[in-house]
C-alpha positions as CSV (number, residue, x, y, z in Angstrom):
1,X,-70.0,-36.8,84.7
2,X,-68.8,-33.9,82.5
3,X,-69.1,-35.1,78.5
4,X,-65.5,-34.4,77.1
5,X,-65.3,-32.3,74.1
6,X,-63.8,-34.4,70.7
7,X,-60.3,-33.5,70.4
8,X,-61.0,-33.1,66.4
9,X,-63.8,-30.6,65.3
10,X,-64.4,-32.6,63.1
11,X,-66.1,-35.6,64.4
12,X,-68.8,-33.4,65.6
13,X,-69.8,-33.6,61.8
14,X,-71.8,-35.2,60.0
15,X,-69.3,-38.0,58.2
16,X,-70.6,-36.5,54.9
17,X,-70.3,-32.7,56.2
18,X,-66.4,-34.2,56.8
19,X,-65.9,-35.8,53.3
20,X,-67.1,-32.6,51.9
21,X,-64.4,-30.8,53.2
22,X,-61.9,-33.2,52.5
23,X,-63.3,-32.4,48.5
24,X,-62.9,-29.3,49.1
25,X,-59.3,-28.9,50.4
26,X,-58.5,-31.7,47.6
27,X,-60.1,-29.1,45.0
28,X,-57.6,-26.4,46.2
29,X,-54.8,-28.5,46.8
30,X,-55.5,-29.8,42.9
31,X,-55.6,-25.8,41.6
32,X,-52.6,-24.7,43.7
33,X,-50.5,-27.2,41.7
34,X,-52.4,-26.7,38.3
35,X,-51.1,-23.1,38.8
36,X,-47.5,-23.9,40.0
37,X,-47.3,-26.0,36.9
38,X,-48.2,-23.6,34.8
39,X,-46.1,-20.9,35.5
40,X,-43.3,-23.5,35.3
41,X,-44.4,-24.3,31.7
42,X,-44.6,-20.3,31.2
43,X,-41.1,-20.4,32.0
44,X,-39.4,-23.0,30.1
45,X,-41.5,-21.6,27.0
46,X,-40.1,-18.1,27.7
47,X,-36.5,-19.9,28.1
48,X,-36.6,-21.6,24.9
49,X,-37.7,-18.1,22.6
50,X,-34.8,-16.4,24.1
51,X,-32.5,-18.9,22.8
52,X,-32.0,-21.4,25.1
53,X,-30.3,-18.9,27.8
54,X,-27.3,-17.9,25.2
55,X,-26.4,-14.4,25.7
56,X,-25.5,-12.2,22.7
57,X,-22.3,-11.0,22.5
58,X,-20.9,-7.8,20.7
59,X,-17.6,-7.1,19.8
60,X,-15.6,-4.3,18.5
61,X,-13.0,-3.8,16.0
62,X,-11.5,-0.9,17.7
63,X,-11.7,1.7,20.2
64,X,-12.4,5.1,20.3
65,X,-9.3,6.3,21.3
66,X,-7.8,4.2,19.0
67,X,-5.5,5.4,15.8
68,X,-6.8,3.0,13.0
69,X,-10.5,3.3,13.8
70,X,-13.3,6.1,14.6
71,X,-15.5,6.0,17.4
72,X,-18.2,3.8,15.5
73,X,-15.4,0.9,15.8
74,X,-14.9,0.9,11.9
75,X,-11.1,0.7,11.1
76,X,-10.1,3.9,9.3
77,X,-7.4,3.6,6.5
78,X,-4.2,6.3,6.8
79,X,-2.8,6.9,3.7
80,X,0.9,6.5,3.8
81,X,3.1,9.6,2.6
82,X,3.9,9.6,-0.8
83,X,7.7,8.2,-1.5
84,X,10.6,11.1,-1.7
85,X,12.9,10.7,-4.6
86,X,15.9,12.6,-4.3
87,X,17.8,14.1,-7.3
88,X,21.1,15.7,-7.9
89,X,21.0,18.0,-10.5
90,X,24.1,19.8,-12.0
91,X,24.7,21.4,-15.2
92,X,22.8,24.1,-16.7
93,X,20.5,24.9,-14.4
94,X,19.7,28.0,-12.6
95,X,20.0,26.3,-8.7
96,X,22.1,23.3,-8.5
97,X,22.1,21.0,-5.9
98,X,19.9,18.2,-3.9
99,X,16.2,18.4,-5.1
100,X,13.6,16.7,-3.1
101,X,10.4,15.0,-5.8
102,X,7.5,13.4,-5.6
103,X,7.4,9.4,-6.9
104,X,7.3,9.5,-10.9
105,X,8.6,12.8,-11.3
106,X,10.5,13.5,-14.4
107,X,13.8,15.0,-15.7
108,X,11.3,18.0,-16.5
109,X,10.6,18.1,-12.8
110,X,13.4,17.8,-11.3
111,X,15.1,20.9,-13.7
112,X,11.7,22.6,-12.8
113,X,12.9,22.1,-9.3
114,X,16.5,23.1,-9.6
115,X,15.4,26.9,-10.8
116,X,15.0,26.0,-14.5
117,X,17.2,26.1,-16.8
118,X,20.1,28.7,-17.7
119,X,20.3,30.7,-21.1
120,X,23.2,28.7,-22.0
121,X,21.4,24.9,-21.4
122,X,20.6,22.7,-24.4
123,X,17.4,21.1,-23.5
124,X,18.1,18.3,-26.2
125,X,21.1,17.0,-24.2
126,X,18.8,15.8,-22.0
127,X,15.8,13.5,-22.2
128,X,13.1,15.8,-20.4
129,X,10.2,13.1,-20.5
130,X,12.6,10.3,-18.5
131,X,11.4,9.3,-15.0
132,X,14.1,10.1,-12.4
133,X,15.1,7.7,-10.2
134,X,16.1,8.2,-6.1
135,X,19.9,9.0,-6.0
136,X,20.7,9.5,-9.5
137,X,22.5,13.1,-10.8
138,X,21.7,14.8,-13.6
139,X,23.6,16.7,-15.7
140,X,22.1,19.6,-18.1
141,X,24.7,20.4,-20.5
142,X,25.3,23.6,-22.4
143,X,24.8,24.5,-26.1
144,X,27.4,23.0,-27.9
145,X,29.1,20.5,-25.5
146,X,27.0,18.0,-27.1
147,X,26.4,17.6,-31.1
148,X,23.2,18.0,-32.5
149,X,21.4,14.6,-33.9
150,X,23.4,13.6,-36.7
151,X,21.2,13.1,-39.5
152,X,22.3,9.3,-40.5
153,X,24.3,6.6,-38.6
154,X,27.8,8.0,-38.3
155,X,27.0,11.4,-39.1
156,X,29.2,13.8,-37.6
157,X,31.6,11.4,-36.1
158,X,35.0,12.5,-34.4
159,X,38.0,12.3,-36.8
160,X,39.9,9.3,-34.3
161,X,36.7,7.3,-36.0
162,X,35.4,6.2,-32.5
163,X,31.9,6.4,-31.3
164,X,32.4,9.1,-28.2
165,X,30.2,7.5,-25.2
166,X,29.6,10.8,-23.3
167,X,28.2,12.5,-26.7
168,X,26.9,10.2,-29.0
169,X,23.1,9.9,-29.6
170,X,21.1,6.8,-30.4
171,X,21.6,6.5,-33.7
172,X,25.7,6.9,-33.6
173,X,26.0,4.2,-30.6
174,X,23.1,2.1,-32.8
175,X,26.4,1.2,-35.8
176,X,28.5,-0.2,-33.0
177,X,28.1,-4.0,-33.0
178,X,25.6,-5.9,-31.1
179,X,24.0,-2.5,-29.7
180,X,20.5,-1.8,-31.0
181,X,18.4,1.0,-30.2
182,X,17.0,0.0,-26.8
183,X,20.6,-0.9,-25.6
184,X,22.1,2.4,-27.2
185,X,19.5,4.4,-25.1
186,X,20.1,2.8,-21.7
187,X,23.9,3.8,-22.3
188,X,22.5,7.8,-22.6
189,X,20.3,6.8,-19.9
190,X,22.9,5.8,-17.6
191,X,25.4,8.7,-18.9
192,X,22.4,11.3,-18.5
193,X,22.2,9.3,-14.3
194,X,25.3,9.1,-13.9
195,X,27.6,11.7,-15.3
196,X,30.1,11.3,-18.3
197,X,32.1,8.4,-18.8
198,X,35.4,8.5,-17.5
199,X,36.4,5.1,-19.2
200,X,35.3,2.3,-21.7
201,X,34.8,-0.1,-19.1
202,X,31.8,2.0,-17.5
203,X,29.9,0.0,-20.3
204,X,29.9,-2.8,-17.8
205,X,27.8,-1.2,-15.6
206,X,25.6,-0.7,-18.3
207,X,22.0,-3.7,-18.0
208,X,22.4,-5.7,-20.9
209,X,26.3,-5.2,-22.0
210,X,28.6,-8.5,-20.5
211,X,31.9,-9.1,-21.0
212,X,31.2,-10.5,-24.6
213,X,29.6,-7.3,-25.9
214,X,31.9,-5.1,-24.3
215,X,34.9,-6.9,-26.2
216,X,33.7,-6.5,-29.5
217,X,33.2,-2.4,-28.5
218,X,36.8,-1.6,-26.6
219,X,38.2,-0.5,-29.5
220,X,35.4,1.4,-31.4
221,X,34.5,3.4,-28.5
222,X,35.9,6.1,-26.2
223,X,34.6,8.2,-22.9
């Protein structure tokens, strides 16, 4: 009778031949998941340096193609345009009419700017070192439609005895009561702004003159 063959190979060996083998594929079994684990601790090392997976972000303050900043996306500043004042200047000048100034310009500017002044102007009726404002008018007089300084308080005064608002200077308008010197020149300011007086109660519009001040000067003063 035929001897049938083992169905495993391995029982032809010798029992220590097969627990050899067993060692064996245990040994490579054993490195096979040394290796695995050590890639996986590879990993989560090279996981944790990068920051635990968080992905940097970047962000811009502008675009290129956008007005308030360069192509670096640093906000660029734009100067605003300087304010327009607008003057109107009549008188004794060689141009009148609407002149267009810069911010802080000056009387001196804004004559400048009107041609200059005309052989006839007196440049002491006007204060040439005053900053203009937008929408006032200025008026350069001529030689003699305004007194020269008077040389004391009352100086030169008309013969009605009245303190004339559209020609007095600082020291005339200074003797009528309760006006000082700072409030006598806001009255030639406003005059020199806004054209002669045509009556007393202009001084109303005047900062700093109420109805109390204005009382005591209705009959001391005319336009």
């Amino acid at each position: 009778m035929p001897r049938s063959e083992p169905s495993d190979p391995l029982a032809a060996l010798d029992p220590s031949a097969r627990r050899a083998s067993a060692r064996v594929r245990l040994g490579v079994g054993a490195a096979v998941a040394l290796f695995i684990a050590a890639v996986a601790v590879a990993a989560m090392l090279s996981f944790a340096s990068s920051g635990a997976g968080a992905q940097p972000s970047v962000s811009f303050s502008g675009s290129a193609g956008d007005g308030g900043a360069d192509g670096s996306g640093a906000v660029v500043e734009t100067g605003a345009s300087p304010s327009v004042v607008l003057v109107h200047v009549l008188g004794a000048v060689a141009e009148p009419g609407l002149v267009e100034l810069g911010e802080g310009a000056r009387v001196v500017d804004a004559i400048a700017a009107a041609g200059g002044l005309t052989v006839e102007a007196d440049p002491a009726g006007v204060n040439l070192a005053r900053t203009v404002a937008d929408g006032e008018q200025l008026v350069v007089p001529v030689v003699g439609a305004a007194p020269p300084p008077a040389a004391g308080a009352g100086a030169g005064a008309p013969a009605d005895g009245k303190v004339h608002l559209n020609t007095a200077d600082v020291g005339e308008l200074d003797t009528l009561p309760r006006i000082g010197p700072a409030l006598a020149q806001r009255i030639i300011d406003w005059r020199e702004a806004n054209g002669p007086f045509t009556s007393t109660e202009q001084l109303l519009d005047v900062a700093g003159i109420g109805d109390a001040v204005y009382s005591g000067l209705a009959e001391l003063v005319a336009p």
